[in-house]
C-alpha positions in Angstrom: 20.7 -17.8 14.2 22.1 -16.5 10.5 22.7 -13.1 10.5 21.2 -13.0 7.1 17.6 -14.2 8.5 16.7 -10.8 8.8 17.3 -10.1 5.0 15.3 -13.2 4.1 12.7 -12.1 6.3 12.2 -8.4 5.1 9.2 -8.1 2.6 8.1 -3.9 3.1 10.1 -2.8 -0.1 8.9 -6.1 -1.9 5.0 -5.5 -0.7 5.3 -2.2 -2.0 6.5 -3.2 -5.3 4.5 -5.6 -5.6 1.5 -3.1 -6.0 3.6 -1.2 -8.3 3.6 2.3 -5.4 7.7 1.8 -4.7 8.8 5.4 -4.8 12.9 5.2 -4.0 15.8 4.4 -6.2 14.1 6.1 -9.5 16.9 6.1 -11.9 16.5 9.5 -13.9 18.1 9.7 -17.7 18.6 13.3 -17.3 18.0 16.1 -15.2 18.0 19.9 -16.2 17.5 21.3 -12.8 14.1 21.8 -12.8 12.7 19.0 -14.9 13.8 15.7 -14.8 13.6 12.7 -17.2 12.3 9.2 -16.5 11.8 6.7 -19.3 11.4 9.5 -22.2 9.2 11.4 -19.4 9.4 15.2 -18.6 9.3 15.8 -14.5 8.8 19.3 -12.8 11.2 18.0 -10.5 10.0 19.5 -7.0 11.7 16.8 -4.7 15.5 18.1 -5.4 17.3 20.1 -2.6 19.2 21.5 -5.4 17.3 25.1 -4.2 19.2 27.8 -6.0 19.3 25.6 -9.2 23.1 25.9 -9.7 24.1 22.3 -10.6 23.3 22.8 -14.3 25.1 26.6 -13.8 27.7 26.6 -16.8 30.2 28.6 -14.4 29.5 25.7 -12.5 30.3 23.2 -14.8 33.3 25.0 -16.3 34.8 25.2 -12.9 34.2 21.2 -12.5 36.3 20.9 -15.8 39.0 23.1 -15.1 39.5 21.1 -12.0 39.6 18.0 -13.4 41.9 18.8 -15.9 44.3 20.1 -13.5 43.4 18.0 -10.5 42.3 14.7 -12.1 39.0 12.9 -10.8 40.4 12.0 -7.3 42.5 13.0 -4.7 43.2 9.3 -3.5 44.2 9.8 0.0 42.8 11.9 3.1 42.8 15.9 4.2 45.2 14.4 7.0 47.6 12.8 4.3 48.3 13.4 0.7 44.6 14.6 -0.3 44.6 18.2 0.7 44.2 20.1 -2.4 45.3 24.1 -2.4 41.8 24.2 -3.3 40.3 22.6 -0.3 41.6 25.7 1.5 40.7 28.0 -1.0 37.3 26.8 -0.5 38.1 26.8 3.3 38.6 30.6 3.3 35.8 31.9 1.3 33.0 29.3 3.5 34.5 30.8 6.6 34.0 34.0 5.6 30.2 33.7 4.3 29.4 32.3 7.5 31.1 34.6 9.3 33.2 32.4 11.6 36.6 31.7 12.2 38.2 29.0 10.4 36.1 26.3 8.4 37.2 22.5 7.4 36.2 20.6 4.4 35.2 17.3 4.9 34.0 14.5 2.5 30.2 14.2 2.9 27.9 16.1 5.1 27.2 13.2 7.1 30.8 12.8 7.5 30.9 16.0 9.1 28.6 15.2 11.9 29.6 11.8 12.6 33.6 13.4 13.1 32.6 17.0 14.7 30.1 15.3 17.7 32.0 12.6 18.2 35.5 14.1 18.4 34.3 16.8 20.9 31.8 14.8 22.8 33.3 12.8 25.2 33.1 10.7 28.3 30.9 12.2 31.1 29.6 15.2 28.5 26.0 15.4 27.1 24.7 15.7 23.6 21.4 17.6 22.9 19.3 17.2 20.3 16.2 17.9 18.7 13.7 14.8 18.4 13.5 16.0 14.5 17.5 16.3 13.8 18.9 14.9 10.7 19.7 11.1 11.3 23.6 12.2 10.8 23.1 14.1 14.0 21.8 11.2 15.8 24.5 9.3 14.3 27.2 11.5 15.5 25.9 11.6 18.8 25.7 7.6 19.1 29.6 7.6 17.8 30.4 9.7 20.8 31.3 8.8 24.3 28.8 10.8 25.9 25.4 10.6 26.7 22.3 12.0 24.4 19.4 14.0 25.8 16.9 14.7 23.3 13.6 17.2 23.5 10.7 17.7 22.0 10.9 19.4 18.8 11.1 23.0 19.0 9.6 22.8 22.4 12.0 25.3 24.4 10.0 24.6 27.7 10.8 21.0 27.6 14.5 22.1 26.2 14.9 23.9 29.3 13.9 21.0 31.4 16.4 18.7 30.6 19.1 21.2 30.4 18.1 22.8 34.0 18.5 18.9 35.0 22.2 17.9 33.6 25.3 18.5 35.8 26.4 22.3 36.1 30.2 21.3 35.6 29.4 18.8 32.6 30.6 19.6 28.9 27.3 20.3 27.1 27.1 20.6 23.6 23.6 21.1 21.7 23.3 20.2 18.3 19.7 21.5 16.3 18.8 21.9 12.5 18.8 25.7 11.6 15.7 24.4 8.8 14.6 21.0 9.4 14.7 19.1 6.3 10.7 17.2 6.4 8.5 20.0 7.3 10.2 22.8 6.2 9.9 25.0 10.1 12.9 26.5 11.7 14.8 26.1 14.6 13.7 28.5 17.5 17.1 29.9 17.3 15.9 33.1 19.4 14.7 31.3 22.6 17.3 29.1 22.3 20.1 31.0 23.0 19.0 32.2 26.3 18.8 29.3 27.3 22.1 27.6 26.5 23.8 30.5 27.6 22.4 30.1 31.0 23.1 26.5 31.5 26.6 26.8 29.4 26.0 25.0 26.8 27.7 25.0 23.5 25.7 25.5 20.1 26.3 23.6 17.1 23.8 24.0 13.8 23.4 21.6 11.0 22.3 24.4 8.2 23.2 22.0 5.5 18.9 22.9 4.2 19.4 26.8 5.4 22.5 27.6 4.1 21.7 29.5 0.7 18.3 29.7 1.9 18.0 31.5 4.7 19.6 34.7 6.2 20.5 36.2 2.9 22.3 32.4 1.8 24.4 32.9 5.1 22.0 30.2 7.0 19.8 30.1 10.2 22.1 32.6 12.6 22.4 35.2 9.7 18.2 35.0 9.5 18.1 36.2 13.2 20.8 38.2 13.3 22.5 35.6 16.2 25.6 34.4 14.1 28.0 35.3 17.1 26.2 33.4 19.3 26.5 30.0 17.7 29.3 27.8 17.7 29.6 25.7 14.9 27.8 26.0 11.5 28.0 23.7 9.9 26.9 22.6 6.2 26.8 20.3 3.1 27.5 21.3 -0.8 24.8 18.4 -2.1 22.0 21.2 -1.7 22.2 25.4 -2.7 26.5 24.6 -3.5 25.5 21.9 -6.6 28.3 19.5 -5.5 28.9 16.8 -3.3 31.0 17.5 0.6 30.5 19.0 4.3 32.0 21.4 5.8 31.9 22.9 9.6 32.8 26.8 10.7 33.8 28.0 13.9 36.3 28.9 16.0 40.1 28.5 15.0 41.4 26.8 18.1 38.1 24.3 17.6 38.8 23.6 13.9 42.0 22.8 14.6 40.7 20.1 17.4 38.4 18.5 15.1 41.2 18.7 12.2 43.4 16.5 14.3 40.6 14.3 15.5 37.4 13.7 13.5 37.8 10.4 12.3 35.4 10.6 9.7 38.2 13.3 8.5 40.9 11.3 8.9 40.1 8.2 7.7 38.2 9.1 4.6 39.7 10.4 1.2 39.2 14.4 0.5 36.1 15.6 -2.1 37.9 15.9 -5.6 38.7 18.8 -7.2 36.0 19.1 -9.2 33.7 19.0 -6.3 35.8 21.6 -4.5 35.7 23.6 -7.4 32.1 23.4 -8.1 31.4 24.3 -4.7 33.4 27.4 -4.7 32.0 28.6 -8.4 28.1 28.3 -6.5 29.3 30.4 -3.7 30.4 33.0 -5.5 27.3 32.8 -7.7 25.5 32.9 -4.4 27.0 35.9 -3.4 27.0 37.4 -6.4 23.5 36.7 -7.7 21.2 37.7 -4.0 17.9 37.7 -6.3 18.5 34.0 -6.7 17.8 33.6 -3.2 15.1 36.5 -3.3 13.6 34.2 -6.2 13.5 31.1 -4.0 11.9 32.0 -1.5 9.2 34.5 -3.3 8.6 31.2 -4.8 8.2 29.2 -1.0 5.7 32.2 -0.2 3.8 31.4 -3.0 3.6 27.8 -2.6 2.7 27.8 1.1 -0.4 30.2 0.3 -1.4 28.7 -2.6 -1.5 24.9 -1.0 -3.0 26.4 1.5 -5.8 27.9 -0.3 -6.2 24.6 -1.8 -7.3 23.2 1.4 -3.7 20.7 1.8 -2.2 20.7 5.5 1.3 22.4 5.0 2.0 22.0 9.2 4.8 24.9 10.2 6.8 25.4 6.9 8.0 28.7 7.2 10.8 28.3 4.1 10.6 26.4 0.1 10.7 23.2 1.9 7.1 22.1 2.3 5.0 19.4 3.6 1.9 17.9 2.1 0.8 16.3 5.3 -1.7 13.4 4.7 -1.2 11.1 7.6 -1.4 7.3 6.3 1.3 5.3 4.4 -0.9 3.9 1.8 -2.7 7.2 0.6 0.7 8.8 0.9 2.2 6.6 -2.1 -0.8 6.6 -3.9 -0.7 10.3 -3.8 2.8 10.1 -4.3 1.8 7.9 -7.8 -0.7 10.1 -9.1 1.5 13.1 -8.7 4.3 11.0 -10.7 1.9 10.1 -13.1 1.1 13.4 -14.1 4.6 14.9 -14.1 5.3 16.1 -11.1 8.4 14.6 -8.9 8.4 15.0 -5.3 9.2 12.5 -2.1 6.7 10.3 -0.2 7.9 10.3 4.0 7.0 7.1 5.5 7.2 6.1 9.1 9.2 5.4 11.0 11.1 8.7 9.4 8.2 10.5 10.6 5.9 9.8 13.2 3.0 8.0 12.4 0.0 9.9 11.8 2.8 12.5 10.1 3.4 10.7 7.0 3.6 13.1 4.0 5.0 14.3 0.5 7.9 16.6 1.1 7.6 19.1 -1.5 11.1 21.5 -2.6 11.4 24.3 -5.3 14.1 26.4 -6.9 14.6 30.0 -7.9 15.2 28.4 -11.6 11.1 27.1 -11.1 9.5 28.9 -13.8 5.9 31.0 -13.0 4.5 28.3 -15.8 6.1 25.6 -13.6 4.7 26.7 -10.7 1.1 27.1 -12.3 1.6 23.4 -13.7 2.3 22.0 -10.3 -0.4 23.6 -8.4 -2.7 22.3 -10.9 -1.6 19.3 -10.9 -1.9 18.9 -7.1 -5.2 20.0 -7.1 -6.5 17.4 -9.6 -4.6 14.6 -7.7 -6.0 16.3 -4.1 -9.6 16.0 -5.4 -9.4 12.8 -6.8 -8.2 11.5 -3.7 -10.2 13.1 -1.2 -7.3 14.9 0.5 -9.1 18.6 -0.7 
């Protein structure tokens, strides 16, 4: 058997080309935020996780060119090697202290972070639990690891607290949730959760890489419940509220030096650039400095969730300016998802398998920099495209 006779054999992405519905690698001109450009075309872009609107921030872009001035465009080498950057700790500092933690550690990517932080501290004869709807990084991380992964039902505490009450008493145990899971927009039961891991000793670790800037004042998912000393590990991305590209995780000092020493994912890849750093510093400050951007986004969620809802659409749990337009059938979904295009509005069509069939959807995002005019546009819009296809 050629290893390559599975590449000749796959036809989805063709099939779905082929009937002109294929909704991934769209390569945008230009983008101003909110609106996006496709082949001369004007988007309302509501399919961007850039949710306080900062990457087009000219305090963020002048901080970009001041560091790349002084820094240059790479650091060429790892965090363990020559690529630590003054401004890597810098960075460090400040994220430790908006989280409210320890010590924090800058990685490359927020996938990076996961892959290194789970599978440096989960080891041989300790578990890994996660939610069924983690990010796929998490899932990742916990494969890499030399432990074994439990997984529950999403959200479910009762079914949580059957497979912890089930796992050796005098096994490490470390569980690993979203804070706001990315798809449908609903957050992590953070409040019943903590009993529980406290009773069976088991570690928390939180992926708020969607809640961070979001939720909790822009602090994340243990700031919104007021539980930040009872989690772990926060961790976090710069690709979504912080307008850059990285990862980063908070916690305790003694911890963050572990994982300093031995994430591979840390060691073995080379440190964000400057520029990134920088940019992701000039959004936090912005972030605390600015709280009515975070007001503004999620005024804007609130709006959005009772306006689809008056519409008729099926929103499922979204609590946050992450929201679902659950329709529940691949096809319809990209023809929805085509219509929507067609008529200026960007968002992202969720196939199975990344969702459960029967949950297949159009996972709708907004920023504080949507205008009230944008947001009128876009609920118009929707319901045109609902009626026409029988979803409202």
């Amino acid at each position: 058997m050629d290893i390559f006779e599975k590449c000749r054999n796959y036809s989805t992405a063709r099939d779905v080309q082929s009937i002109g519905l294929y909704p991934y690698f769209i390569p945008l001109s230009e983008s101003e935020g909110s609106v996006a450009k496709y082949n001369g075309k004007s988007l309302i872009m509501c399919g961007s996780n850039n949710y306080l609107g900062l990457t087009t921030h000219p305090e963020v872009q002048e901080a970009s060119r001041e560091a790349i001035s002084r820094f240059g465009s790479s650091c060429t080498g790892s965090r363990f090697l020559n690529g630590t950057l003054e401004l890597h700790e810098d960075l460090e500092t400040e994220l430790a202290d908006w989280v409210q933690k320890d010590q924090a550690l800058v990685f490359s990517t927020g996938m990076q972070v996961n892959l290194g932080v789970i599978s440096s501290l989960v080891g041989r004869n300790d578990y890994v639990i996660l939610d069924r709807d983690d990010h796929a990084s998490i899932v990742d991380g916990a494969r890499l690891s030399f432990g074994s992964m439990i997984r529950f039902r999403h959200n479910d505490i009762s079914d949580l607290e059957g497979k912890l009450s089930r796992l050796p008493t005098d096994a490490g145990k470390l569980l690993v949730i979203d804070g706001l899971y990315s798809m449908e927009g609903d957050i992590a039961s953070l409040p019943e959760i903590v009993p529980l891991c406290k009773k069976f000793n088991t570690r928390i670790m939180i992926d708020d890489a969607h809640a961070v800037g979001v939720l909790g004042g822009g602090r994340g998912t243990a700031a919104h419940f007021g539980l930040t000393d009872d989690v772990d590990l926060i961790m976090g991305t710069f690709s979504k509220s912080f307008a850059s590209c990285g990862g980063y995780i908070a916690g305790d000092e003694e911890v963050i030096h572990y994982v300093k020493h031995n994430a591979r994912s840390l060691i073995f890849s080379a440190s964000i650039p400057g520029p990134n750093a920088a940019a992701a510093l000039a959004a936090l400050n912005i972030m605390k400095r600015e709280p009515e951007r975070i007001e503004r986004l999620n005024q804007i969620g609130l709006t959005m969730r009772r306006e689809f809802k008056n519409l008729g659409f099926d929103i499922g749990n979204s609590e946050t300016p992450v929201i679902p337009i659950i329709i529940g059938d691949d096809l319809l979904t990209l023809k929805t998802w085509k219509q929507l295009f067609d008529n200026g509005v960007f968002v992202n069509p969720i196939l199975s398998p990344a969702t459960p069939p029967g949950r297949q959807l159009l996972r709708t995002s907004y920023m504080a920099t949507h205008t009230d005019e944008q947001i009128d546009q876009v609920l118009t819009i929707f319901e045109k495209v609902g009626k026409e296809l029988g979803l409202i």
